[in-house]
C-alpha positions as CSV (number, residue, x, y, z in Angstrom):
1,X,74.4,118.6,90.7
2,X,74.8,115.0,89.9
3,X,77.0,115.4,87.3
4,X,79.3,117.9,89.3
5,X,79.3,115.6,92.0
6,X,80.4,112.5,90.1
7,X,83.3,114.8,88.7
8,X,84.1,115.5,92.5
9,X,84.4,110.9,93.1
10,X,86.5,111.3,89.9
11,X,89.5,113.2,91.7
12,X,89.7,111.0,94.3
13,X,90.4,108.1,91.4
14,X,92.7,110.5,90.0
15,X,94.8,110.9,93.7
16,X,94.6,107.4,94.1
17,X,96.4,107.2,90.9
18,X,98.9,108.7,92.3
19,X,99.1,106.4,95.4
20,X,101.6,104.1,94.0
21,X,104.3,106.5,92.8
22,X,104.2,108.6,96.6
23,X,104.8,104.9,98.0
24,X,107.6,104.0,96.3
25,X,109.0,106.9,96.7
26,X,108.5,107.2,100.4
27,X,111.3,105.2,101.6
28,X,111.0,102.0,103.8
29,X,109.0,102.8,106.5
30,X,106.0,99.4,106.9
31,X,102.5,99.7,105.6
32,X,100.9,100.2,109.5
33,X,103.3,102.8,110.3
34,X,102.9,104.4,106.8
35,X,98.8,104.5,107.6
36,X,99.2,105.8,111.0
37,X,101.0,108.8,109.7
38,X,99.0,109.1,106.4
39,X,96.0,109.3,108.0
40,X,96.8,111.8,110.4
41,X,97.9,114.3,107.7
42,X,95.0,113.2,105.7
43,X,92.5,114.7,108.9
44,X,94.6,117.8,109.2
45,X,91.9,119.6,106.1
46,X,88.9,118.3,107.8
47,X,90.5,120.0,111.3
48,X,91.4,123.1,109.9
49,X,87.9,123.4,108.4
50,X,86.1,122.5,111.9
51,X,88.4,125.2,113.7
52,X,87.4,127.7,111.2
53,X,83.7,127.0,111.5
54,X,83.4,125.4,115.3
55,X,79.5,125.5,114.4
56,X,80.0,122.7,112.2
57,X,81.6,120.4,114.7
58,X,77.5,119.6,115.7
59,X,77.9,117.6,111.9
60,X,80.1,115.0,113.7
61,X,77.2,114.0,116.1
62,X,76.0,111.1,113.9
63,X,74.4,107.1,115.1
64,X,76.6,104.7,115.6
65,X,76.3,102.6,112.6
66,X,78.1,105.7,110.8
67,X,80.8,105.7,112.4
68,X,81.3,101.4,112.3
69,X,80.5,102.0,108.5
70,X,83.2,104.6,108.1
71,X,85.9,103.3,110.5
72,X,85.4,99.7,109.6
73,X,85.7,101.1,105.6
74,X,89.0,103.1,106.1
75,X,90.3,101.0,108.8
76,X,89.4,97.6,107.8
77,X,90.3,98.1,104.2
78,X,93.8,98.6,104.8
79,X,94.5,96.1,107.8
80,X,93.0,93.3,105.2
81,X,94.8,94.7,102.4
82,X,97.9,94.8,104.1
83,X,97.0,91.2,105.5
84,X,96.9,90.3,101.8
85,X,100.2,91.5,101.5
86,X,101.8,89.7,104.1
87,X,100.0,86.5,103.0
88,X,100.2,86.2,99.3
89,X,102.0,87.7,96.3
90,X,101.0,91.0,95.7
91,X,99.9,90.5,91.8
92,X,97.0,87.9,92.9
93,X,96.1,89.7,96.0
94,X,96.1,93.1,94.3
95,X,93.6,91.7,91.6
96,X,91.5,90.0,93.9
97,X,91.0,93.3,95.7
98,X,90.6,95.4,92.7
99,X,87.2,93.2,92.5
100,X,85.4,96.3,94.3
101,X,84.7,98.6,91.6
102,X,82.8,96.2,90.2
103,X,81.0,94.8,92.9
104,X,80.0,98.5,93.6
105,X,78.5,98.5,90.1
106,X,76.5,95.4,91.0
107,X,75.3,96.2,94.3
108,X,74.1,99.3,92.7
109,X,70.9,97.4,92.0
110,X,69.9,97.5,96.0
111,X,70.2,100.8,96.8
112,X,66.9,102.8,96.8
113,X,66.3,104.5,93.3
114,X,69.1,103.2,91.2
115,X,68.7,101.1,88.0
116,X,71.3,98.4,87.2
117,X,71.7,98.4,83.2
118,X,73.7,95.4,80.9
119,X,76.2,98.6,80.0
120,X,77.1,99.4,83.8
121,X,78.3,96.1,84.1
122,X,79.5,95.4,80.8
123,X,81.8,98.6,81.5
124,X,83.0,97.4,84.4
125,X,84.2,94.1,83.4
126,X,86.0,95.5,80.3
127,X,87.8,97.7,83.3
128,X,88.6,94.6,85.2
129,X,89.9,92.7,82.3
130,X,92.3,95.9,81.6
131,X,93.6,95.9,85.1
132,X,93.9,92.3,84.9
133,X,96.5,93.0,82.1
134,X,98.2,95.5,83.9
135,X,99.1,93.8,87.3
136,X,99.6,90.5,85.6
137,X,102.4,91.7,83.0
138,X,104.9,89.0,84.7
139,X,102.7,86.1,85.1
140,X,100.3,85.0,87.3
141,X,99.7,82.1,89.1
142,X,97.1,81.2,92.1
143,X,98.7,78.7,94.8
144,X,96.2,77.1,97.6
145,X,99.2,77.8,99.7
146,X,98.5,81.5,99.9
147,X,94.7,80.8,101.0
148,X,94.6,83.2,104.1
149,X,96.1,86.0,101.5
150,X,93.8,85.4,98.7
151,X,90.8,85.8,101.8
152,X,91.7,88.5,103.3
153,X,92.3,90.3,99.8
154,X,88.3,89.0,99.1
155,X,87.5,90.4,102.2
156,X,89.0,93.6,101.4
157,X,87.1,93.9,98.1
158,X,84.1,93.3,100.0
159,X,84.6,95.7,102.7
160,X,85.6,98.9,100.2
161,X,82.8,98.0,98.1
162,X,80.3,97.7,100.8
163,X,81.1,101.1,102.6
164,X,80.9,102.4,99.5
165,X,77.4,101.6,98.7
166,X,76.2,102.0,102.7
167,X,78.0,105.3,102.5
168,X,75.6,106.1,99.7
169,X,72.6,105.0,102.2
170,X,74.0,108.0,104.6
171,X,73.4,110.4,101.9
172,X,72.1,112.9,104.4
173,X,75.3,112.9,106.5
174,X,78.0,115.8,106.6
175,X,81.4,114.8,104.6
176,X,82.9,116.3,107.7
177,X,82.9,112.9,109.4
178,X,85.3,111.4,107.4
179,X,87.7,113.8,109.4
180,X,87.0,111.2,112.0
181,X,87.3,109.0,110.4
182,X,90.6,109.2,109.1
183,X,91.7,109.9,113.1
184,X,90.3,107.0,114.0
185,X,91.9,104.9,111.3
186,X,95.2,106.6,112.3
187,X,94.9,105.1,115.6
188,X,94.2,101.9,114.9
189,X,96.9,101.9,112.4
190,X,99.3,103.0,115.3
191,X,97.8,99.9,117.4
192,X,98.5,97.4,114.8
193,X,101.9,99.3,114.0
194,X,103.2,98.8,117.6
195,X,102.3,95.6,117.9
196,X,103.4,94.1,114.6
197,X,106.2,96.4,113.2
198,X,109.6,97.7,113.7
199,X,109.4,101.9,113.8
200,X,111.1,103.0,110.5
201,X,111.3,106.7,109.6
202,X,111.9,108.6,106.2
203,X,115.5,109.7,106.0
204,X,115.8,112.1,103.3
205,X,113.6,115.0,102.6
206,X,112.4,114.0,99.4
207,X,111.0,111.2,101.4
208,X,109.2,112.9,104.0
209,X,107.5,115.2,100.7
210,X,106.1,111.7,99.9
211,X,104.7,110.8,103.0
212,X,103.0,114.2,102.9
213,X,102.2,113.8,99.4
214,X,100.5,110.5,100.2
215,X,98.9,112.5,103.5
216,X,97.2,115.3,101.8
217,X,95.9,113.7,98.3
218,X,95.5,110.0,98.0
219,X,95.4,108.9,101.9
220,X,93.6,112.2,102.9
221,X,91.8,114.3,100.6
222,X,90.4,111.4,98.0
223,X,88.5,110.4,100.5
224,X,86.3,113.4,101.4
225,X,85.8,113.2,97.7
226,X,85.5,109.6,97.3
227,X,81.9,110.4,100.3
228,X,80.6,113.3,98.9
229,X,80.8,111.7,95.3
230,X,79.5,107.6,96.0
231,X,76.4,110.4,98.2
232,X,75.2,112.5,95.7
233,X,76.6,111.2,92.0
234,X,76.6,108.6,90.4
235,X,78.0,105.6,92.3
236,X,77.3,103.1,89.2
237,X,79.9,105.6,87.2
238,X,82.2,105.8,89.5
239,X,82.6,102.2,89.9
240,X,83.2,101.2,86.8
241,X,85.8,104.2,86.6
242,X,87.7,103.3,89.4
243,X,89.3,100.9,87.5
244,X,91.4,103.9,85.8
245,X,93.2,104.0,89.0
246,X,96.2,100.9,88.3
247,X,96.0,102.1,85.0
248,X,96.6,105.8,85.7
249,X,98.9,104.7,88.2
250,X,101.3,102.0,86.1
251,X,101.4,105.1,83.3
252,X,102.7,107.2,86.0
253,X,105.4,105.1,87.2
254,X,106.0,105.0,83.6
255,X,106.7,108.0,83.3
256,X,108.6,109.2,86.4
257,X,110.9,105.6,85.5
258,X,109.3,103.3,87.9
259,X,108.6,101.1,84.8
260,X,108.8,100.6,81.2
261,X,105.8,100.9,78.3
262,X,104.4,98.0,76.9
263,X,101.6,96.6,74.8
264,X,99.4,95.4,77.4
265,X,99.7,99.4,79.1
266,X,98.0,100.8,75.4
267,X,95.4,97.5,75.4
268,X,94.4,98.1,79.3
269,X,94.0,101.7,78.3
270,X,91.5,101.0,75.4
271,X,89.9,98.5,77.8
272,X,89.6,101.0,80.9
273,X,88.9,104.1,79.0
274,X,86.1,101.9,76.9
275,X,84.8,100.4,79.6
276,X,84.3,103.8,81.8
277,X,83.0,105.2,78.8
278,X,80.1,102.6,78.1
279,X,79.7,102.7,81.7
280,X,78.7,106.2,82.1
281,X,76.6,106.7,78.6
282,X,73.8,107.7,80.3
283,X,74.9,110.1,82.3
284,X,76.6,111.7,78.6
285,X,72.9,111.4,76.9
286,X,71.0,113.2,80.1
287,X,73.9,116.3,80.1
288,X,73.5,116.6,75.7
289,X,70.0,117.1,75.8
290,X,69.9,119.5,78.4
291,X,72.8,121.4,77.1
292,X,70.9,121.5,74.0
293,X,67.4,123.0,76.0
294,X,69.8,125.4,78.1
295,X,70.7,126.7,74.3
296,X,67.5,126.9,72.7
């Protein structure tokens, strides 16, 4: 169960992989706009689901600290990530928000029943030190000038990490309320889109597949399985392996020609692959021997 479920958080890695490449490939339209229609494709599953079962709509009736830990997760990780954006150079703001994987390692250690080990955070640093390769390939340089940016991508670490682990705490609740919200996100995306932006739409077919693309799989369907994995696998795991994500997503655009192969893509994939690897040991000893009892 816990192994099938930590494969389950694993796709959503592998969609958000994919998150990049449906981006640039989506045309020009700005990131608040881009969210607002995202995530409304992205509850479309979750409503076809509750119309085909209206019994299960009863799943939706949850306290209120659920939905602020869900809404202020989606929501509030893109509004600071885009704040980032807008504030700072996206290298240093993207690896100051790619801290969250392993924050969700170290937190771990607080929620009820989990053990924090030297290799859980040994994998997740050998993760962050491959990522830190791959979005720094043209230099990198921190300027007190971009302070606000550098924040608001801390913040955003923070806030992914942190729902992540509360989300654990709500083990108990339905995946179907990430249905809501993603349509709650959605809206508050439109908000800040109106308010901030200049309406842009895709104008080419190939485009508007994008958009979709980025709807259905890494805006929509990674993050039913992102809840039901970080609820019933193993969070500690998936932490460490989110940092396959840039990696997976830099060798994509490498090979649909978004960019070129270099050393420091084949030393972040030792690094990542390593580090995920030591990370989830445990969980490889604990399937072996009962592999080897199922057998006998």
């Amino acid at each position: 169960m816990k192994f099938r479920a930590t494969l389950i958080g694993f796709t959503a890695i592998l969609m958000w992989s994919f998150l990049a490449l449906f981006t640039a490939a989506s045309g020009k339209m700005p990131p608040f706009q881009l969210s607002a229609v995202c995530f409304a494709i992205g509850s479309i599953p979750g409503l076809v689901v509750l119309s085909l079962d209206p019994s299960r709509l009863a799943l939706l009736k949850q306290p209120a600290k659920v939905w602020i830990t869900g809404i202020s997760g989606l929501f509030g990780y893109h509004f600071l990530y885009f704040t980032a954006l807008r504030n700072a150079p996206a290298v240093e703001a993207g690896l100051i928000a790619y801290l969250w994987p392993l924050l969700i390692v170290v937190g771990s250690a607080l929620l009820p029943g989990e053990r924090l080990r030297w290799y859980h955070v040994a994998g997740a640093l050998a993760g962050l030190c491959g990522t830190f390769l791959i979005v720094s390939r043209n230099g990198i340089d921190f300027n007190g000038a971009y302070a606000i940016g550098y924040a608001a991508a801390f913040l955003c670490a923070f806030t992914w990490s942190g729902y992540s682990l509360l989300t654990r705490r709500f083990d108990a609740v339905s995946t179907d309320v990430v249905t809501g919200f993603c349509l709650a996100t959605s809206m508050l995306s439109l908000f800040c889109h109106l308010g901030l932006e200049t309406t842009v739409w895709p104008e080419t077919v190939f485009e508007w597949v994008a958009v979709a693309g980025l709807g259905l799989f890494p805006v929509g369907a990674a993050f039913y399985a992102w809840d039901y994995g970080v609820k019933s696998g193993d969070i500690q795991i998936l932490g460490a392996a989110s940092y396959a994500a840039p990696l997976l997503s830099t060798l994509i655009l490498v090979l649909f020609g978004f960019a070129e192969p270099s050393w420091r893509i084949a030393l972040a994939c030792l690094l990542v692959t390593g580090g995920a690897v030591l990370a989830a040991q445990e969980m490889f000893r604990r399937k072996i021997p009962a592999q080897s009892a199922a057998a006998e």
